[in-house]
C-alpha positions in Angstrom: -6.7 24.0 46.3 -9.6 23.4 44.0 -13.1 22.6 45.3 -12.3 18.1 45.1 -9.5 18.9 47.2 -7.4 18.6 44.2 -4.6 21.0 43.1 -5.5 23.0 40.0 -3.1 22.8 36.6 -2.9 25.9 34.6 -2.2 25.8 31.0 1.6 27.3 31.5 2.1 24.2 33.2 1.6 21.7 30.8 4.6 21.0 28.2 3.0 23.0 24.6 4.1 20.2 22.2 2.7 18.1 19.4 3.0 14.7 19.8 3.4 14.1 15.8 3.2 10.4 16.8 0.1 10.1 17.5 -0.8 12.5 15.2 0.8 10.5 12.4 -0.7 7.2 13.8 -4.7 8.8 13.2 -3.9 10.1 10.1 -2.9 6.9 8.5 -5.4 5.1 10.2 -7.7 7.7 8.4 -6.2 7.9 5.1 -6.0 4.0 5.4 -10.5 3.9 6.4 -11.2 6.4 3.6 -9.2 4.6 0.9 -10.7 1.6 1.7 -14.3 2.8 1.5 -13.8 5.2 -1.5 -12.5 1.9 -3.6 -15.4 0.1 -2.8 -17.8 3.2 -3.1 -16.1 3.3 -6.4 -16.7 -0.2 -7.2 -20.9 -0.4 -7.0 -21.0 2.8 -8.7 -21.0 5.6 -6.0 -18.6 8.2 -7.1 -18.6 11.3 -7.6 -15.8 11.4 -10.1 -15.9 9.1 -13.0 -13.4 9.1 -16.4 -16.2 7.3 -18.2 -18.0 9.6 -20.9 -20.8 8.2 -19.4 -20.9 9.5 -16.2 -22.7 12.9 -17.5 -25.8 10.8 -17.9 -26.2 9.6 -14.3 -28.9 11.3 -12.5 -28.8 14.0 -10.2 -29.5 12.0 -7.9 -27.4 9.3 -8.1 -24.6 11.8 -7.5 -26.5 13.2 -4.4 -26.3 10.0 -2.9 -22.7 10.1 -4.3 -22.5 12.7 -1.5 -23.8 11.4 1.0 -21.8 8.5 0.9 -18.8 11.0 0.8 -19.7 12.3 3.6 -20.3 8.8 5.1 -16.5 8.1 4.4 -15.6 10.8 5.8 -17.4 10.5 9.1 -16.1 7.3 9.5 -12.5 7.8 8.5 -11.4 11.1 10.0 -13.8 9.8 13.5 -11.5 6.7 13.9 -8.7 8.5 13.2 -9.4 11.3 15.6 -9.8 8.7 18.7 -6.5 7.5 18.0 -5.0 10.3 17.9 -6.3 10.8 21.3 -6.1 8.1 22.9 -2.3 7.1 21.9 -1.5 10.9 23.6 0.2 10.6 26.8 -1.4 11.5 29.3 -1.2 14.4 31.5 -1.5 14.5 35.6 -3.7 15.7 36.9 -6.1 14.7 34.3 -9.5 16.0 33.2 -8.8 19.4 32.5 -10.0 21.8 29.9 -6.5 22.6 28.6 -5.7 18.5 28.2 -9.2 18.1 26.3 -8.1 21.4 24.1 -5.4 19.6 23.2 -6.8 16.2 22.5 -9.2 17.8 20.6 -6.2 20.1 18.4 -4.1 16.7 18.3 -7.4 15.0 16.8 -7.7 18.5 13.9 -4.0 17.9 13.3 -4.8 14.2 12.2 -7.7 14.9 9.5 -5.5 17.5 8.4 -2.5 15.1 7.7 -4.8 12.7 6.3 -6.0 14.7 3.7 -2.7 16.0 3.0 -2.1 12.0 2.1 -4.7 11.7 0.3 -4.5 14.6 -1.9 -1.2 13.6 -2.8 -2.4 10.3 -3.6 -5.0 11.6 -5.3 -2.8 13.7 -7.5 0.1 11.0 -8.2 -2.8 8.8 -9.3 -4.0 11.0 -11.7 -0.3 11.8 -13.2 0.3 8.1 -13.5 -3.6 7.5 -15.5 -4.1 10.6 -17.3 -3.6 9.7 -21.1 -0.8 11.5 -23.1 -1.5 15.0 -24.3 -1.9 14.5 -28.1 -0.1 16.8 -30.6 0.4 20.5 -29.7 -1.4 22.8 -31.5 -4.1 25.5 -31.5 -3.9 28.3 -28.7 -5.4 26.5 -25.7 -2.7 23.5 -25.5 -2.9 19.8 -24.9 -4.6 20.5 -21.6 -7.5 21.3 -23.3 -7.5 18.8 -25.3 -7.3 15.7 -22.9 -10.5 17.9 -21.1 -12.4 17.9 -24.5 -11.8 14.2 -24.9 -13.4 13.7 -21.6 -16.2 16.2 -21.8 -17.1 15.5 -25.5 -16.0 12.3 -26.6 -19.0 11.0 -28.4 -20.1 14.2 -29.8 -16.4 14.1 -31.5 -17.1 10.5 -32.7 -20.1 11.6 -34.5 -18.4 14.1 -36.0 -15.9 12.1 -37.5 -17.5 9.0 -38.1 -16.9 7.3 -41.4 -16.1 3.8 -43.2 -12.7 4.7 -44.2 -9.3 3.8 -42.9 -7.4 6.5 -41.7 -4.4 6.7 -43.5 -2.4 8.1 -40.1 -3.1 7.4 -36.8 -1.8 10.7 -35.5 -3.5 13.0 -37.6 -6.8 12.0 -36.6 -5.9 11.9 -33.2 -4.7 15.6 -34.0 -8.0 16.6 -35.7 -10.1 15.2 -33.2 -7.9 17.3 -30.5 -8.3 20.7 -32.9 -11.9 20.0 -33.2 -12.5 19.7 -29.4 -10.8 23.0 -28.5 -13.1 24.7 -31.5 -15.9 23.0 -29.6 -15.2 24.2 -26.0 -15.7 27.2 -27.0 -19.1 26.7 -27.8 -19.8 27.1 -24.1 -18.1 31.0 -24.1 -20.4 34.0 -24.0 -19.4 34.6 -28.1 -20.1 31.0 -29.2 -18.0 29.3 -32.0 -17.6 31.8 -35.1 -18.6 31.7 -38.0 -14.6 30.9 -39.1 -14.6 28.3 -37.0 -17.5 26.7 -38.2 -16.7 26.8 -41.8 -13.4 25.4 -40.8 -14.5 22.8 -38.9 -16.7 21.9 -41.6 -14.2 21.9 -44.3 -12.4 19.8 -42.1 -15.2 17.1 -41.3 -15.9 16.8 -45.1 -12.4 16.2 -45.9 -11.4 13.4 -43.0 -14.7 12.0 -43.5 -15.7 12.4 -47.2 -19.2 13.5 -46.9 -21.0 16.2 -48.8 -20.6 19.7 -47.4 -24.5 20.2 -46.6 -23.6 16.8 -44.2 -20.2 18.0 -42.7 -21.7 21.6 -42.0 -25.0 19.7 -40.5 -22.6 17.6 -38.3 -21.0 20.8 -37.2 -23.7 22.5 -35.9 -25.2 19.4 -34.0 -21.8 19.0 -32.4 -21.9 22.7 -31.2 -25.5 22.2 -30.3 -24.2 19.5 -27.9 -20.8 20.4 -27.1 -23.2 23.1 -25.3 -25.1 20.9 -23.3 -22.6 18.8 -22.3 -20.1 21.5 -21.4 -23.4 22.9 -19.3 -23.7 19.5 -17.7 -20.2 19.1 -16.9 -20.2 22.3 -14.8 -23.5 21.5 -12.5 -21.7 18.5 -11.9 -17.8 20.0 -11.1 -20.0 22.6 -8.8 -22.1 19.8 -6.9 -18.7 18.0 -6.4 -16.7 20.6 -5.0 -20.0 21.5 -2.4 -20.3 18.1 -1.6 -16.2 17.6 -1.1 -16.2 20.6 1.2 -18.9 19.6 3.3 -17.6 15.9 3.6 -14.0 17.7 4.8 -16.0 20.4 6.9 -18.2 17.1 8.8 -14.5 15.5 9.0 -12.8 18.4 10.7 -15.6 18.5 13.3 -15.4 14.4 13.8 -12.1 14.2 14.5 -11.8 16.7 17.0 -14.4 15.4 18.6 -13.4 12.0 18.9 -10.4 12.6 19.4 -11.2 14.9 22.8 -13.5 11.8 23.6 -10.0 9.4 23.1 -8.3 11.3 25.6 -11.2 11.1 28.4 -11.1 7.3 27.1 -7.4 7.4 28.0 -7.6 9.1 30.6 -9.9 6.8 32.7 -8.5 4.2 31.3 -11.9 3.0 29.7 -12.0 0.3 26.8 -14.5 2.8 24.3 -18.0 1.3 24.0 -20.4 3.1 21.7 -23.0 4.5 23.3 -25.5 6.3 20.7 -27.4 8.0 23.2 -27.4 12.0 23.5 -25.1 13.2 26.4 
């Protein structure tokens, strides 16, 4: 007998299952918060991915508060998600134990990580079905590179190119612009673009655009000048994302197992959940 006169459970005595039910039911009810919120963080500008060439001109800070609002999403999401994963658990007699809040809590972890399974795969079927078509093979580095050049580089390859004729084909400017941004990413690499390369792309640039070669080799070594910036930009941002994803999916892990241990007290007294924002 326990000390309230109670009998005492032990954790062999409670069935060890999953209920993937309610597991399921919190994760879409996550995936379903965060989507929402993301599309219209995305539409007033906070994101902290963007397609635009643009986007390497924001400020620093405008991508800290990008984070922040991440983490917002996150919070928000992965917290409702966790209460209903525990609160739609059945409940076990006698109730108020620490093995049935273990659980509630697990079932609540079990959730956010469905949830971002979703939306990872989401995420990744999204950018299959919008990423543009890898333009003509070519070079050592592959199309892949040259969809990422496009993105980093975009205007610098405009300038380089820029003239008032008419290209006579289509696809073999596409092809030169896609050539010239793999020369270009490597102006980021610890040997720089060579002199080859630069005497090439110049020859190039002169040809397609039909300026002198003082102006072609002058466009060149801007380009590289701020393919290098850019490039350098690029980076500070990809690393302030990925810190900034992790610790949104760190602050949802710890939500949802929290509210989700505080949906199964909820459901275990039988309480409708009010908010109560004062420390316990």
């Amino acid at each position: 007998m326990s000390a309230t006169g109670q009998p005492a459970i032990v954790a062999a005595e409670l069935p060890p299952r999953i209920e993937w039910s309610a597991v399921f039911g919190g994760a879409i009810v996550a995936a379903g918060v965060s989507a929402t919120l993301i599309a219209f963080g995305s539409g007033i500008g906070l994101s902290v991915v963007s397609a635009a060439p643009t986007w390497r001109d924001s400020s620093p800070w405008l991508w800290i508060l990008s984070g922040l609002y991440l983490i917002f999403v996150a919070l928000c999401a992965f917290g409702l998600g966790g209460y209903v994963a525990g609160r739609m658990r059945q409940a076990l007699a006698p109730a108020a134990t620490d093995e049935v809040s273990f659980r509630d809590s697990m079932h609540g972890l079990l959730s956010w990580g469905l949830a971002v399974l979703f939306t990872t795969i989401l995420a990744i079927a999204g950018a299959a079905t919008l990423m543009p078509a890898a333009v003509a093979g070519g070079g050592r580095t592959g199309p892949t590179t040259s969809v990422a050049g496009e993105n980093i580089i975009a205007s610098e390859l405009d300038e380089l190119f820029r003239s008032d004729r008419l290209p006579a084909n289509a696809d073999a400017i596409s092809y030169r612009r896609s050539e010239a941004a793999r020369i270009l990413l490597k102006s980021s690499s610890h040997s720089g673009v060579s002199a080859d390369d630069r005497d090439y792309l110049s020859a190039v640039v002169g040809n397609q655009t039909g300026v002198g070669a003082d102006e072609a080799s002058a466009r060149v070594n801007k380009a590289i000048s701020d393919s290098q910036t850019e490039i350098r930009r690029a980076r500070q941002a990809a690393v302030m994302q990925a810190f900034l994803v992790a610790a949104a999916l760190l602050a949802g892990a710890a939500i949802a197992a929290f509210t989700a241990y505080e949906g199964g007290r909820d459901r275990e007294r039988g309480a409708i959940p009010r908010f109560n924002w004062s420390f316990r």
